[in-house]
N, CA, C and O atoms as a Tinker XYZ file with bonds, in Angstrom:
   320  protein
     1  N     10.937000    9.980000   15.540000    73     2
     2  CA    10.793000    8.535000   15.630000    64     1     3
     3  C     10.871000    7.959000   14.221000    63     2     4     5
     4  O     10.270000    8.426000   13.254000    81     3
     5  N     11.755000    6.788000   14.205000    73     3     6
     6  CA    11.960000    6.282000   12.492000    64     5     7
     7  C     10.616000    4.755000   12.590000    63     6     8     9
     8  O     10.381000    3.863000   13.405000    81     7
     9  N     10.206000    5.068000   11.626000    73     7    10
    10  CA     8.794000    4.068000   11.314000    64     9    11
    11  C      9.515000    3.323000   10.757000    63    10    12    13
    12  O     10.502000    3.765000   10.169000    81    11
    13  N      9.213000    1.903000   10.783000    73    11    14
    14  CA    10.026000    0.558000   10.147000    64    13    15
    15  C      8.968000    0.513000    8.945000    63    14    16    17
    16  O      7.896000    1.064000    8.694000    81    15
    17  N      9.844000   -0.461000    8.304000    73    15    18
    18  CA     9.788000   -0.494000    6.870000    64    17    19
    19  C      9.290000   -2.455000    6.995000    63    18    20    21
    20  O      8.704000   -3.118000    6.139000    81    19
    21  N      9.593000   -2.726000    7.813000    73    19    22
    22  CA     9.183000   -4.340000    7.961000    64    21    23
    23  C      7.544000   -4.466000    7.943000    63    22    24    25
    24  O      6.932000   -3.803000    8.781000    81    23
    25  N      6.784000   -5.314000    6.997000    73    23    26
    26  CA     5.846000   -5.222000    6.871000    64    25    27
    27  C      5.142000   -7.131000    7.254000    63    26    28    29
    28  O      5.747000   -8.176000    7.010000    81    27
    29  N      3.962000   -7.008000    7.790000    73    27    30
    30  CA     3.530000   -8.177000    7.633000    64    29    31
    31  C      2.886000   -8.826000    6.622000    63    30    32    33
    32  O      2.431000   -9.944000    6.862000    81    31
    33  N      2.776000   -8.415000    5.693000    73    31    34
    34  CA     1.831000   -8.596000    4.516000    64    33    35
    35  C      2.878000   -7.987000    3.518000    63    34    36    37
    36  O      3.245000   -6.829000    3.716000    81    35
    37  N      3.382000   -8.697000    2.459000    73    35    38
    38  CA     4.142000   -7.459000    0.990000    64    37    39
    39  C      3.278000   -8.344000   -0.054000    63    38    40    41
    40  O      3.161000   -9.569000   -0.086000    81    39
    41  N      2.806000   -7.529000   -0.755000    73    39    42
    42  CA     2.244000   -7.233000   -2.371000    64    41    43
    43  C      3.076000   -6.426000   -3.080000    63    42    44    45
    44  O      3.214000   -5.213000   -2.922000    81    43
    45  N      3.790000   -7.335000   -4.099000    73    43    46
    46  CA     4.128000   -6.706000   -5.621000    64    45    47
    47  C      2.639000   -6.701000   -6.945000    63    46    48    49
    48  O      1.929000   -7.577000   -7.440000    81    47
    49  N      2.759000   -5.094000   -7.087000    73    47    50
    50  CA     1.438000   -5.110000   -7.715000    64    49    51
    51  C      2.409000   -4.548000   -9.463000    63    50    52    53
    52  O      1.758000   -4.053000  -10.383000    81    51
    53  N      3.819000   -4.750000   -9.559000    73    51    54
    54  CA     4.218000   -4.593000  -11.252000    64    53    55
    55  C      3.780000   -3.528000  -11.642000    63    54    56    57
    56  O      4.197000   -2.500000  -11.109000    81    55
    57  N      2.780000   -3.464000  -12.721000    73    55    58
    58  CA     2.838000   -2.371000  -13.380000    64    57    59
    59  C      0.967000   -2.157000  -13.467000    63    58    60    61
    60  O      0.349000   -1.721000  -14.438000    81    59
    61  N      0.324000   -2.664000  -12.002000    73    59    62
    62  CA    -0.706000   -2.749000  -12.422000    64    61    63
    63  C     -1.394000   -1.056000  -11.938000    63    62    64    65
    64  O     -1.051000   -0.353000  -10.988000    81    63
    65  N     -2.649000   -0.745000  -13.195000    73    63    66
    66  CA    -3.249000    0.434000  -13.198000    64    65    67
    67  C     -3.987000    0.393000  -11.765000    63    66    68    69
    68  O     -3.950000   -0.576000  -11.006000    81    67
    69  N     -4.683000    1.642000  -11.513000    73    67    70
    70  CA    -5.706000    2.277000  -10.406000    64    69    71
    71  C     -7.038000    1.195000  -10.063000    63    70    72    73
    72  O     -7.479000    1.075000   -8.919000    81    71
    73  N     -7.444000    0.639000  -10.932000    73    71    74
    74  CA    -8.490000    0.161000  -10.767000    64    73    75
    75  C     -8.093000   -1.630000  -10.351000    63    74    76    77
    76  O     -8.602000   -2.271000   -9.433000    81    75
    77  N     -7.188000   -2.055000  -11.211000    73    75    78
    78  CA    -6.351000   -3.329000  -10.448000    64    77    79
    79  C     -5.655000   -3.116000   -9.093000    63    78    80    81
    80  O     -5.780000   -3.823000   -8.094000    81    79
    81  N     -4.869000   -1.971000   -9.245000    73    79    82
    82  CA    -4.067000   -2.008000   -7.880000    64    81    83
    83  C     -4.602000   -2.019000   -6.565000    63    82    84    85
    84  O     -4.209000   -2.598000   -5.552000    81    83
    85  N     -6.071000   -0.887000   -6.871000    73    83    86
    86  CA    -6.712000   -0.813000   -5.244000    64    85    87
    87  C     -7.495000   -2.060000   -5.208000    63    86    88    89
    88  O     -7.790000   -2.410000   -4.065000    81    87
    89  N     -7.887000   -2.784000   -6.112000    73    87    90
    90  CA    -8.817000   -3.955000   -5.690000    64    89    91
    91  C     -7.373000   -5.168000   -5.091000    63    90    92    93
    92  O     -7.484000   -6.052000   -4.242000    81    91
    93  N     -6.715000   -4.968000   -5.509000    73    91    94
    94  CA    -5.626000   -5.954000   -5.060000    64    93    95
    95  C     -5.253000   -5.901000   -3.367000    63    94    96    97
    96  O     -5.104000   -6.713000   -2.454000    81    95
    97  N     -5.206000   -4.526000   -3.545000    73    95    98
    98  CA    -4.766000   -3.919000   -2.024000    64    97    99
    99  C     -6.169000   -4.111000   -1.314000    63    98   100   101
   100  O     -6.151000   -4.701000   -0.234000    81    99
   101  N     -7.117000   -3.768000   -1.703000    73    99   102
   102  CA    -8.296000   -3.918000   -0.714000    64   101   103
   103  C     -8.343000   -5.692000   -0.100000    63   102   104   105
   104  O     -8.349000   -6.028000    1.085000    81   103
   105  N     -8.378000   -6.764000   -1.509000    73   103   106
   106  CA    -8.502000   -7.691000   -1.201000    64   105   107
   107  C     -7.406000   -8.708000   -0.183000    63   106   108   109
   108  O     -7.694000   -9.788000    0.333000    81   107
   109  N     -6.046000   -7.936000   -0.102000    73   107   110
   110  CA    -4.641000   -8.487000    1.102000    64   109   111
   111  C     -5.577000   -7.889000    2.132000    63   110   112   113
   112  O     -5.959000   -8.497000    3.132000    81   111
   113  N     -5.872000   -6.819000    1.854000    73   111   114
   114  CA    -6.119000   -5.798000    3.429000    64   113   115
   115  C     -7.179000   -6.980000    4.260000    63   114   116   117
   116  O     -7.033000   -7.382000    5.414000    81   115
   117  N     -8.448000   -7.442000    3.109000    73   115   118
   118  CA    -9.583000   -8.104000    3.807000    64   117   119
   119  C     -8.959000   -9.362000    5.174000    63   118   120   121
   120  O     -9.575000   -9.800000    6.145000    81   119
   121  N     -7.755000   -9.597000    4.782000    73   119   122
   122  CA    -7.243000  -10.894000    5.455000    64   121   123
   123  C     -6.122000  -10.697000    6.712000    63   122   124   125
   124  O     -5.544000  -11.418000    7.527000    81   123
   125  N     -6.188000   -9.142000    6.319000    73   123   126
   126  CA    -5.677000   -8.563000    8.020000    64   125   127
   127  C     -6.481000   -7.993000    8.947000    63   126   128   129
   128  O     -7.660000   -7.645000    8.882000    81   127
   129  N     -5.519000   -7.936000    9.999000    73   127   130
   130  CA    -6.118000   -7.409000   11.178000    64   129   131
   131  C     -5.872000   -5.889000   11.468000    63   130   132   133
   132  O     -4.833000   -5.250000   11.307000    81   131
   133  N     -6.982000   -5.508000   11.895000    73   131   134
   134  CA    -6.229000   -4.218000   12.364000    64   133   135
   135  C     -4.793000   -3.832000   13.039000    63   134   136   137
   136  O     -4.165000   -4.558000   13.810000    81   135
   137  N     -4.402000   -2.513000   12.579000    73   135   138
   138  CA    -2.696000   -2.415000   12.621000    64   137   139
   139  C     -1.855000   -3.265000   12.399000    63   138   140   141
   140  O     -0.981000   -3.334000   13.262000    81   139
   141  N     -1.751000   -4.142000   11.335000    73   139   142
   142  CA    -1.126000   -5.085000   10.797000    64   141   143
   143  C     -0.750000   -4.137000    9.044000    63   142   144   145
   144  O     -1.539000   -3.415000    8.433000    81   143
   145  N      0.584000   -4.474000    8.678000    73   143   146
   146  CA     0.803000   -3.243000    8.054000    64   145   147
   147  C      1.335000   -4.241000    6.303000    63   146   148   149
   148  O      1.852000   -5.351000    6.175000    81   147
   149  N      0.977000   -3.382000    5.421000    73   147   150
   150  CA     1.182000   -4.343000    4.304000    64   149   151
   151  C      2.124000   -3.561000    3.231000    63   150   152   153
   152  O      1.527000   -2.558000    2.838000    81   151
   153  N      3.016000   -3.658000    2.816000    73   151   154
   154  CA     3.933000   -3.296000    1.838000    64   153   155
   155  C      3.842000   -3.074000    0.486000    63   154   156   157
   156  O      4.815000   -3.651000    0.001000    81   155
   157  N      3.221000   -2.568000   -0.364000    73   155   158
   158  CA     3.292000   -2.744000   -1.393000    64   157   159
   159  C      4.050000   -2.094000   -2.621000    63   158   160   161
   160  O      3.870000   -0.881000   -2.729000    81   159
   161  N      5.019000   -2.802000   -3.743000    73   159   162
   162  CA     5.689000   -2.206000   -4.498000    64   161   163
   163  C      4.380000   -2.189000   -6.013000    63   162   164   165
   164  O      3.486000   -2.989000   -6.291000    81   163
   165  N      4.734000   -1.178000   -6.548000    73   163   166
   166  CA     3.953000   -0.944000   -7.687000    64   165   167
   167  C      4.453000    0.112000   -8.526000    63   166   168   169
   168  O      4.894000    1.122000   -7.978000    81   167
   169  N      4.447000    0.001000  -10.031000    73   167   170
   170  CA     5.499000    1.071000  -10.872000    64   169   171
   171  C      4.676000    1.600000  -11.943000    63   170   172   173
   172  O      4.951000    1.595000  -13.143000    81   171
   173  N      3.417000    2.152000  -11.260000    73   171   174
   174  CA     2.196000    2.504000  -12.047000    64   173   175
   175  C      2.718000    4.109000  -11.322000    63   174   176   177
   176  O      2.654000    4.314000  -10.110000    81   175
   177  N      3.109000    4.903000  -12.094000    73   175   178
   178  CA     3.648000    6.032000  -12.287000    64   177   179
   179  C      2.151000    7.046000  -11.569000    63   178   180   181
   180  O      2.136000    8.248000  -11.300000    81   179
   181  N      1.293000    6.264000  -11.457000    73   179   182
   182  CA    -0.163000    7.258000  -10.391000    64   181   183
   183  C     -0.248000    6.732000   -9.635000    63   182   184   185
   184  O     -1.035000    7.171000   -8.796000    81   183
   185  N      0.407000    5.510000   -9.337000    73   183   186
   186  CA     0.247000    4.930000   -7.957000    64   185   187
   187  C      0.516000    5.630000   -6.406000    63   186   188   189
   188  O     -0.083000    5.172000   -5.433000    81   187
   189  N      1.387000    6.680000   -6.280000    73   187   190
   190  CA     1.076000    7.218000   -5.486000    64   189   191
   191  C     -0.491000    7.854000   -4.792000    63   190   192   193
   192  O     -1.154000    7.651000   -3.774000    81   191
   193  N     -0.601000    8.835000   -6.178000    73   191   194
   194  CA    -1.949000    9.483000   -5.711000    64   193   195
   195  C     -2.976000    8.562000   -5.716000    63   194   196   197
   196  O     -3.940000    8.917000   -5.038000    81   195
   197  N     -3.081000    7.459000   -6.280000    73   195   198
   198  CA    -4.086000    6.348000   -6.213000    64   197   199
   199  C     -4.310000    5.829000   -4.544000    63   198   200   201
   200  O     -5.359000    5.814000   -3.900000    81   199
   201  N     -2.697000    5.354000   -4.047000    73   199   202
   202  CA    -2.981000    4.889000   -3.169000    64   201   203
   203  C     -3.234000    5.624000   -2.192000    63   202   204   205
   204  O     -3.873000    5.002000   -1.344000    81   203
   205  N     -2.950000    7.062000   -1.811000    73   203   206
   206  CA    -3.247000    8.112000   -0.747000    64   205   207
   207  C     -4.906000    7.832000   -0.552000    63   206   208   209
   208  O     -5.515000    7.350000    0.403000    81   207
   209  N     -5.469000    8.433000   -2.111000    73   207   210
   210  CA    -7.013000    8.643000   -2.352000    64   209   211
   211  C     -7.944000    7.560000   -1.519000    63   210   212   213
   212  O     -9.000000    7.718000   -0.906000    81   211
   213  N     -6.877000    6.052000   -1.818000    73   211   214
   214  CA    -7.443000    4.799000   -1.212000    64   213   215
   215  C     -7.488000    4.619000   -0.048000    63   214   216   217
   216  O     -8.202000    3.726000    0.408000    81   215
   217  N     -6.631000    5.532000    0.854000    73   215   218
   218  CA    -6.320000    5.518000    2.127000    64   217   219
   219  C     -7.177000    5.846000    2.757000    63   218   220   221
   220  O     -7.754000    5.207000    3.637000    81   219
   221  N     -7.471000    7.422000    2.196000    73   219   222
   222  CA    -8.325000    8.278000    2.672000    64   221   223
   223  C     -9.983000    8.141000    2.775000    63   222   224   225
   224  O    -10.725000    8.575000    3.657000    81   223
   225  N    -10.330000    7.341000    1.496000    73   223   226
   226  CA   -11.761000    6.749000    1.560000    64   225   227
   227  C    -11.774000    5.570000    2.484000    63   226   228   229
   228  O    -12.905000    5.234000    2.837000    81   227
   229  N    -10.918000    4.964000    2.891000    73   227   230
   230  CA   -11.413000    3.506000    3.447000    64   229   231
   231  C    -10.709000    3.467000    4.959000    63   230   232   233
   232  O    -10.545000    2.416000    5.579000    81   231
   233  N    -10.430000    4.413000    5.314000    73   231   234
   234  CA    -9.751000    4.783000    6.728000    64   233   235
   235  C     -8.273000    3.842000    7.143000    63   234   236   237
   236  O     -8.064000    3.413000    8.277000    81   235
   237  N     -7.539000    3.687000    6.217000    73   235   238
   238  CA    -6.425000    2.754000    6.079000    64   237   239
   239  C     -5.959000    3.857000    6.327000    63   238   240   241
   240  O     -6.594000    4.889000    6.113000    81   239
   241  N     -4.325000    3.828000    7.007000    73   239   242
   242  CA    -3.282000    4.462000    6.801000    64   241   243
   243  C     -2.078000    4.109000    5.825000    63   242   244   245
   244  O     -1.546000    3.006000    5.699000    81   243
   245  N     -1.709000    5.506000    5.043000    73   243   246
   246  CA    -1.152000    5.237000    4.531000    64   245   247
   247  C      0.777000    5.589000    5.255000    63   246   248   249
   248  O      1.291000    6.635000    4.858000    81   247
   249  N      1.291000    5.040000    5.847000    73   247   250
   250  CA     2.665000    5.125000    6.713000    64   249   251
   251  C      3.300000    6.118000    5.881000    63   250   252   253
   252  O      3.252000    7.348000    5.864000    81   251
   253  N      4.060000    5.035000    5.025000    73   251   254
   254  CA     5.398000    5.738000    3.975000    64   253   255
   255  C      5.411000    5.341000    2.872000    63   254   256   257
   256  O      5.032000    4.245000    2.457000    81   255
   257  N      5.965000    6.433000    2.167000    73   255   258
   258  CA     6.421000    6.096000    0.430000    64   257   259
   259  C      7.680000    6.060000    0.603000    63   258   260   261
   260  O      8.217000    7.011000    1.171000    81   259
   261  N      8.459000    4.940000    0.147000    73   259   262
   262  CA     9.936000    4.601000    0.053000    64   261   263
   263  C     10.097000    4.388000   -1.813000    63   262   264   265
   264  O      9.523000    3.893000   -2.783000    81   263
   265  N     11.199000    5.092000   -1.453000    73   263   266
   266  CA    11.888000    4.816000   -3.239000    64   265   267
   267  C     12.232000    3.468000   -3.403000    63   266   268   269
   268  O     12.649000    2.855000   -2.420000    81   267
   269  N     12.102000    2.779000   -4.735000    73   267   270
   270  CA    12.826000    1.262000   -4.839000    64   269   271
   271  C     13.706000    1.747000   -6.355000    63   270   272   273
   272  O     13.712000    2.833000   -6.935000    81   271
   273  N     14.263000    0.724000   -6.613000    73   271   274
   274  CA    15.145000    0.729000   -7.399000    64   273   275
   275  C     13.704000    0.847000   -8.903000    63   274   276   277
   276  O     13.907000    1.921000   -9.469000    81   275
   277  N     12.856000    0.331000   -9.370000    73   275   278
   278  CA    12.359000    0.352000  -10.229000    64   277   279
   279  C     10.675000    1.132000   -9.952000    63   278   280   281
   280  O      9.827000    1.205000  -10.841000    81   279
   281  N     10.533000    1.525000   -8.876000    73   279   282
   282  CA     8.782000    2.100000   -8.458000    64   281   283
   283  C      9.211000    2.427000   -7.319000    63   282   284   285
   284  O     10.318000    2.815000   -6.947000    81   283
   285  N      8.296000    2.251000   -6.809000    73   283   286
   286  CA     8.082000    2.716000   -5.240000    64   285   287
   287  C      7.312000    2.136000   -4.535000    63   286   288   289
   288  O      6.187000    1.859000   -4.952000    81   287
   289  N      7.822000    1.728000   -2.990000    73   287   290
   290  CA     7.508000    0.766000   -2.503000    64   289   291
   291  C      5.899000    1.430000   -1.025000    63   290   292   293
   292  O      6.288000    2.545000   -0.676000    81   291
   293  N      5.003000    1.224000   -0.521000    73   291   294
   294  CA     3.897000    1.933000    0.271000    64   293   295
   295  C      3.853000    1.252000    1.267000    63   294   296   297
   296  O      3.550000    0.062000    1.187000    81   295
   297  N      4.089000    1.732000    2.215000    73   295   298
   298  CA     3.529000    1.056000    3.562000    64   297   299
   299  C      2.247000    1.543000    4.061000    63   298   300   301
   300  O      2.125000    2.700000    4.464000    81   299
   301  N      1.315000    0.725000    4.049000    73   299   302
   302  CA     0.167000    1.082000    4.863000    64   301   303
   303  C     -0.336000   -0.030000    5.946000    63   302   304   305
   304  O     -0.138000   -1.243000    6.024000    81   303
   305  N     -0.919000    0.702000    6.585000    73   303   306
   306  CA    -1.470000   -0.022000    8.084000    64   305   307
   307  C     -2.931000    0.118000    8.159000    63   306   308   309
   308  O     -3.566000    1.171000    8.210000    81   307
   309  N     -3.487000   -1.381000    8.160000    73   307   310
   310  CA    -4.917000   -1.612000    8.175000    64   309   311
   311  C     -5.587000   -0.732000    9.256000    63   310   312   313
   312  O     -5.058000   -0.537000   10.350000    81   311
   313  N     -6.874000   -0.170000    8.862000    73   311   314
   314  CA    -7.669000    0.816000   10.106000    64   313   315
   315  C     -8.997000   -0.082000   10.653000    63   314   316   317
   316  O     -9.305000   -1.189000   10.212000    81   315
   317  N     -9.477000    0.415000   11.367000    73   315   318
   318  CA   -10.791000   -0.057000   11.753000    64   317   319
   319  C    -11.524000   -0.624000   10.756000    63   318   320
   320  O    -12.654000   -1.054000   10.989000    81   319
């Protein structure tokens, strides 16, 4: 099954570090609903493992990591 890439929520988070990026992402997340899914591009070279870690503590899913032309783009889907 191919997971879409269409998100209801996109955040460009630039070049922001671990401690900006997840408060950024926590604070879009506060204004969704469950399974409502938010996009975010970010070119903080730990942003991957940042955002998994973030996933995993706060029961968010994290969908997909897609390549972009300058970072990489995260789909995650709000949890309970």
């Amino acid at each position: 099954m191919d997971t879409p890439t269409s998100a209801d929520v996109t955040l460009d988070l630039g070049e922001a570090g671990c401690g900006q990026l997840v408060m950024e992402i926590m604070f879009a997340m506060r204004h969704m609903v469950t399974g409502q899914t938010l996009l975010v591009t970010a070119y903080d070279p730990a942003a991957p493992a940042d955002i998994a870690a973030w996933c995993r503590m706060t029961g968010n899913t994290l969908v997909k990591t897609l390549p972009n032309s300058s970072g990489k783009q995260f789909l995650l889907q709000k949890g309970q």
